[in-house]
C-alpha positions as CSV (number, residue, x, y, z in Angstrom):
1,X,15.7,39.1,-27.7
2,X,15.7,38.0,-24.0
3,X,14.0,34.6,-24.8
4,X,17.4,33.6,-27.2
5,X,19.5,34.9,-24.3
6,X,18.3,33.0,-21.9
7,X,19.2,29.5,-23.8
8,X,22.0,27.8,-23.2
9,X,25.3,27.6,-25.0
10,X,27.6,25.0,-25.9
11,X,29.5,25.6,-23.1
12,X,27.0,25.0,-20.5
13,X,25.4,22.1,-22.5
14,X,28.7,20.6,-22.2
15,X,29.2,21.7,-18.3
16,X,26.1,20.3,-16.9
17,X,26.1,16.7,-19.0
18,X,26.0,14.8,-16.0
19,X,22.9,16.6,-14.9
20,X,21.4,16.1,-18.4
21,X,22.4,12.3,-18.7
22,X,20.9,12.2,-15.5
23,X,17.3,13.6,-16.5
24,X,17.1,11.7,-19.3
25,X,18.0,8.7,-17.4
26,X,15.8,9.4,-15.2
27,X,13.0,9.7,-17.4
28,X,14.1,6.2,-19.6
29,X,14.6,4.1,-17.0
30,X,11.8,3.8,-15.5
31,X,9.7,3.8,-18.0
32,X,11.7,0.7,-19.8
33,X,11.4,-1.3,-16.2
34,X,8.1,-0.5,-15.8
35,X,7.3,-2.0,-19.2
36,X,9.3,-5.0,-19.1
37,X,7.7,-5.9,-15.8
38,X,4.4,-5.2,-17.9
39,X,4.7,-7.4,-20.3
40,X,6.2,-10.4,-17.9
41,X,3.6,-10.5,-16.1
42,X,0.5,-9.8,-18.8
43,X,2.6,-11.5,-21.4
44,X,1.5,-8.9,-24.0
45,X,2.7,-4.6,-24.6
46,X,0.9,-1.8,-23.7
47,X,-0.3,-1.4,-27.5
48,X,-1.0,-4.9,-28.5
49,X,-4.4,-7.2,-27.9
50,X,-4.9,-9.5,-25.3
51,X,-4.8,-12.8,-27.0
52,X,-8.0,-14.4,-27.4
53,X,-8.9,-17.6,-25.6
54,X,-10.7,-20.2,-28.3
55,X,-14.4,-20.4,-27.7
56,X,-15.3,-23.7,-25.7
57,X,-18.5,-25.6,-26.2
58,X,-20.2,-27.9,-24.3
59,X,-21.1,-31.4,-25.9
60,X,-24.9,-31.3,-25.5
């Protein structure tokens, strides 16, 4: 089949490392920076709930 000719070996998967450490570096990097500078400045994750500020009421 041409599609299971066309994917790589072990032998290329071992030659082009650096190029696949750097993709996937590229990819988790930023992604981990851009969340950390998230949550320093919101003080809260993507996924979680803003916390809730306590109701105030006037003293009438």
């Amino acid at each position: 089949m041409r599609i299971l000719d066309r994917l790589p070996d072990a032998e290329t998967i071992h030659r082009r490392r650096g190029a696949i450490a750097g993709f996937v570096a590229g990819i988790f990097v930023p992604l981990v920076l851009a969340g950390l500078l998230l949550v320093s400045f919101r003080g809260y994750g993507i996924a979680d709930e803003p916390p809730q500020m306590p109701p105030v009421y006037t003293n009438f």
